[in-house]
C-alpha positions in Angstrom: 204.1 113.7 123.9 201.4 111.4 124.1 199.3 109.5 121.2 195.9 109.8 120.4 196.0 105.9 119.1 195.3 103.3 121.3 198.3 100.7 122.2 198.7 97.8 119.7 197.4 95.2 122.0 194.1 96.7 122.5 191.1 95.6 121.0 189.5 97.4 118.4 186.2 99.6 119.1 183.4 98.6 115.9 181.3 101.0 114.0 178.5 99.9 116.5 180.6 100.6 119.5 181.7 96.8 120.0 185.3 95.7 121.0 186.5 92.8 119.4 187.6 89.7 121.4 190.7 89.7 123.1 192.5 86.8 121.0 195.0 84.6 121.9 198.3 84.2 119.9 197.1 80.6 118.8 193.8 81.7 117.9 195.2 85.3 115.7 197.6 82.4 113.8 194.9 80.2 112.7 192.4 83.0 111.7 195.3 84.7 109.6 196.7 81.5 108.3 192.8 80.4 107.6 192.2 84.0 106.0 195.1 84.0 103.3 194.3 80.5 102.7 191.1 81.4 101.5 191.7 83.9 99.4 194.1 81.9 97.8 192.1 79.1 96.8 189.6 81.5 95.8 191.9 83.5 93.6 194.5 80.3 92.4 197.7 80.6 93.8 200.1 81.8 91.3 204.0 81.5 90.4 206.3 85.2 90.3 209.1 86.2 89.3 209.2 89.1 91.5 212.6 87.8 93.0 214.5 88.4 90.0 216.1 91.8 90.2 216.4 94.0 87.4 219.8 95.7 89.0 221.3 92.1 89.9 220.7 91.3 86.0 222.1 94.1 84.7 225.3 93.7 86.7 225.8 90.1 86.1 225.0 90.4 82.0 227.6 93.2 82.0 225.5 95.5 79.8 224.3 99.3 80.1 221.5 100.1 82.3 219.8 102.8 80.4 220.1 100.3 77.1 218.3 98.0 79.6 215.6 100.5 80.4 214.9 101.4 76.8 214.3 97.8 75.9 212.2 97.4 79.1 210.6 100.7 80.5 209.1 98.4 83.4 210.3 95.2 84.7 207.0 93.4 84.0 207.7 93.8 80.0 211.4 92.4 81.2 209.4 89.0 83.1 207.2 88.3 80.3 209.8 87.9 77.6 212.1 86.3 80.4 209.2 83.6 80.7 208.8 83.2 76.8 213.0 82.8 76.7 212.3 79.9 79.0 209.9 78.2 77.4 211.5 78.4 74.7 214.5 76.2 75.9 212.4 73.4 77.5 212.9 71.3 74.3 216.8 71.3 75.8 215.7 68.9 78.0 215.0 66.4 74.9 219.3 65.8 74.3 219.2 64.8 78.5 221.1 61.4 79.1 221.0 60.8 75.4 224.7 60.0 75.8 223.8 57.6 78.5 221.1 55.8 76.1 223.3 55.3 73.6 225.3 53.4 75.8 222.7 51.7 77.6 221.3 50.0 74.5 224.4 48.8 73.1 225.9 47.4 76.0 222.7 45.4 76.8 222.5 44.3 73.2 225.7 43.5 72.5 225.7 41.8 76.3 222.6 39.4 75.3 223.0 38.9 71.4 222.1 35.4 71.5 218.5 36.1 73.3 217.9 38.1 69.8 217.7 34.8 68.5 214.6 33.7 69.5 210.5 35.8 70.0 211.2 35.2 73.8 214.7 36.7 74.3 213.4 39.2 72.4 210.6 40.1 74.1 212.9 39.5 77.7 215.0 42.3 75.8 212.6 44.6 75.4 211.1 44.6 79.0 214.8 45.1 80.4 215.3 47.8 78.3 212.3 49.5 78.8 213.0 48.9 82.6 216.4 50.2 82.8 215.9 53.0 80.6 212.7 54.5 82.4 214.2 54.1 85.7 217.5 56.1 84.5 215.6 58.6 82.8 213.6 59.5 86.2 216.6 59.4 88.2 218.2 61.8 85.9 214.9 64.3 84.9 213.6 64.2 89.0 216.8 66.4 89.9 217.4 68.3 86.9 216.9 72.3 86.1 214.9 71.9 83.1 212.7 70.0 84.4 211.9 71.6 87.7 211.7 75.1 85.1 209.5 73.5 82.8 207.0 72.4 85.5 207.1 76.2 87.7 206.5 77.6 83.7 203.7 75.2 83.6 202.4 76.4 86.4 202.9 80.3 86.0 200.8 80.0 82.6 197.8 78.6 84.8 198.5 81.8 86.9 198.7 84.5 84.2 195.5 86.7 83.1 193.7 86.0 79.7 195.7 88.0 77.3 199.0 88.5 75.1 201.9 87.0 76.9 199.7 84.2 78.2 199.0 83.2 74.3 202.7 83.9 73.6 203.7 81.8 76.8 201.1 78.6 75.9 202.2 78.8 72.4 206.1 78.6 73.1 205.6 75.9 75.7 203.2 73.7 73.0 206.1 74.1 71.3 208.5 73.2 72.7 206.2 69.9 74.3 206.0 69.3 70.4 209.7 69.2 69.9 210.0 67.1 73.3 207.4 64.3 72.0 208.8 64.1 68.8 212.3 63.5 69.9 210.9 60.9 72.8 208.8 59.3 69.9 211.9 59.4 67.6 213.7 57.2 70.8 211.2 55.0 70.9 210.9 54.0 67.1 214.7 53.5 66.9 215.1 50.9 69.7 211.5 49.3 68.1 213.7 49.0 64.9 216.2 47.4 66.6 214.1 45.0 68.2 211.8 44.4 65.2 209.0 45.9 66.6 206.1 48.0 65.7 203.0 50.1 67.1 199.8 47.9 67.0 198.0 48.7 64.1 194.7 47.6 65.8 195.2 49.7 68.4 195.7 53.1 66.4 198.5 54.4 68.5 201.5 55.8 66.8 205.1 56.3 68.2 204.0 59.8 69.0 200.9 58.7 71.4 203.5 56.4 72.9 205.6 59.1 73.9 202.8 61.1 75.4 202.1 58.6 77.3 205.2 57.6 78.6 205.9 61.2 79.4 203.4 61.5 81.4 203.7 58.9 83.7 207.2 60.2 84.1 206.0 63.9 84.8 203.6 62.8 87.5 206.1 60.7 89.3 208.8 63.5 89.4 206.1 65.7 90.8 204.7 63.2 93.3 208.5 63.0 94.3 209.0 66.1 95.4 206.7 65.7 98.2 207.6 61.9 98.7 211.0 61.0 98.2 210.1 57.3 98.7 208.6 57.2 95.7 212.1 56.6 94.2 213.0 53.7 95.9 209.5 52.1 95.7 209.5 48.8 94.2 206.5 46.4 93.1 208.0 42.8 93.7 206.5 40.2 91.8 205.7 38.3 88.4 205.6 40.6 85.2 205.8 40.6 82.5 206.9 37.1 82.5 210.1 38.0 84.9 210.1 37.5 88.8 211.6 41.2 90.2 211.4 44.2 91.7 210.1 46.8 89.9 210.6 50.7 90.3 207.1 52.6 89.4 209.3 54.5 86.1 210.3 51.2 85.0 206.8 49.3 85.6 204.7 52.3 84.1 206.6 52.6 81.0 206.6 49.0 80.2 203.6 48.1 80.5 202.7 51.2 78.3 205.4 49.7 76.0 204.4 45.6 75.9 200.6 47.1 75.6 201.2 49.2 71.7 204.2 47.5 70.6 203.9 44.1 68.8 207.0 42.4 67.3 206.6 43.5 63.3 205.4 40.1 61.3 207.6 41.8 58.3 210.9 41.3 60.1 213.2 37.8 59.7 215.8 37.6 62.0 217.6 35.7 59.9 221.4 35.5 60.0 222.0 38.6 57.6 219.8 40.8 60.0 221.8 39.6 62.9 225.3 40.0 61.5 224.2 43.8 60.2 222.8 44.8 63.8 226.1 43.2 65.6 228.0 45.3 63.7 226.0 48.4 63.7 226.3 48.0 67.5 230.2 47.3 67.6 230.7 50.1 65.6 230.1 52.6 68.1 227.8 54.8 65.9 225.2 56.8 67.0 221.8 55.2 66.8 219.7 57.6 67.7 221.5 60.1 65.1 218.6 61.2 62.6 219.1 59.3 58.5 221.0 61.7 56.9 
C-alpha cells in the first residue's frame, strides 16, 4: 500500500507552485531556534506549573480523589490557589538564620566590648557587623527554597493575564514583602539600639526604607548568581570605610547603605550604666531580636 503524501524529507510544493529550499540541518536549527525565540520575546516568556500532577498530589497528600475533584473541577483552579498558598508563605523566609544572628551579634559584642568605649570602635563595630551579617545572609538566602520560590512566584505574576488570581497573587505577595521588610527593618533597629544609633533625620529615611534597600541589593545579587557563581567569592580589596580589606559585594553594598542613613544618636551616653546593662543583656543569652512584650 502506497501513500499519497510525499516522504518527510521532501520539500514542500507553495500555493504558487514553489518548492521551498532544501535546508540543511544547521540551517532548519537556527530558523526554529530563531522562530520560538521570537515569539517569545514578543509574547514574554512565562513561568508554569504544568509539571505538577494532579494524580502525584493526590497520592502523596493521602486524600480522596473525587473530594479532590469537587474542590477543583479543573487543575488550573487547583494551580492558582497552589500559587496564592505560596505566596503566602514567603514571609517564612523572614525567621532564616535568625538563630545565627543572634549569635553573630553577641559573640562579636561581647568579643570587642572595650571598642564600645569610644565613637571609633563603635563605628569599627558597626561596619563588621554589617559586613559579616550581609555576607552570611547571602550565603544562606542564594541556596535556599524560599527564596528561589519567591523569585519563580515573582516571575509567574509578570506572566499571568490581567484578571482575578493575578490581583489575588500581587496582593498575597505585597504581603507577604510587607511582612519581610518589617521584620528586616525590625533587625536593623535592634542592632542600631545596641550600637546607639539612629536613621538620619535629614535624610528622611526610616528603618523601613533601609530594609528595602538592603533587600534589594541582596535579591539582585542572588539572582546575578545564578548565572555567575563568581559573584560569591568576589572581593573589592581596598580602603573602606576606614578599614584596609577584602570586601564581598553583600557585605560592601549593605554597608555602605548602612554608614550612609545611620548616624550614631546624639541622645545616647555610653556612660558606665549603659555599658554594664548591655554586657549583661548580652551574657544573658536572651533573645535580642524577640519583639517587647
Amino acid at each position: 500500500m502506497t501513500s499519497d503524501l510525499p516522504p518527510a524529507d521532501t520539500p514542500a510544493v507553495g500555493s504558487i507552485g514553489r518548492r521551498r529550499p532544501r535546508l540543511s540541518d544547521v540551517e532548519t536549527e537556527r530558523r526554529m531556534l530563531q522562530t520560538a525565540a521570537k515569539a517569545l520575546t514578543e509574547a514574554g516568556l512565562t513561568v508554569s506549573l504544568e509539571h505538577v500532577r494532579m494524580e502525584d498530589v493526590i497520592r502523596e497528600a493521602g486524600v480522596s480523589r473525587s473530594a479532590v475533584y469537587r474542590r477543583w473541577p479543573h487543575k488550573d483552579m487547583f494551580l492558582g490557589d497552589l500559587l496564592l498558598e505560596l505566596a503566602g508563605s514567603v514571609h517564612e523566609a523572614t525567621q532564616a538564620g535568625h538563630d545565627v544572628g543572634n549569635e553573630a551579634v553577641r559573640r562579636v559584642l561581647l568579643g570587642r566590648f572595650d571598642e564600645l568605649r569610644t565613637p571609633e570602635g563603635r563605628r569599627q563595630l558597626v561596619v563588621d557587623l554589617a559586613s559579616e551579617a550581609a555576607l552570611a545572609d547571602f550565603l544562606e538566602d542564594q541556596y535556599s527554597n524560599q527564596w528561589r520560590t519567591y523569585l519563580a512566584l515573582t516571575m509567574t505574576l509578570v506572566s499571568l493575564p490581567e484578571g482575578k488570581l493575578r490581583d489575588d497573587l500581587r496582593a498575597s505577595l505585597a504581603a507577604s514583602e510587607q511582612a519581610l521588610t518589617e521584620r528586616v527593618a525590625y533587625n536593623y533597629s535592634v542592632i542600631a539600639g545596641l550600637l546607639g544609633l539612629r536613621p538620619r533625620p535629614d535624610s528622611g529615611t526610616t528603618f523601613a526604607t533601609i530594609a528595602r534597600l538592603g533587600k534589594a541589593v541582596m535579591i539582585g545579587l542572588i539572582i546575578e548568581s545564578f548565572a555567575t557563581p563568581d559573584v560569591t567569592a568576589e572581593r573589592v580589596r581596598g580602603e573602606l570605610f576606614g578599614q584596609q580589606g577584602a570586601w564581598s559585594l553583600p557585605a560592601l553594598g549593605v554597608t555602605s547603605l548602612t554608614l550612609t542613613f545611620l548616624e550614631p544618636d546624639p541622645d545616647v551616653e555610653w556612660d558606665d550604666a549603659r555599658l554594664a546593662q548591655l554586657r549583661e543583656r548580652l551574657e544573658a543569652g536572651d533573645d535580642l531580636f524577640a519583639p517587647p512584650s
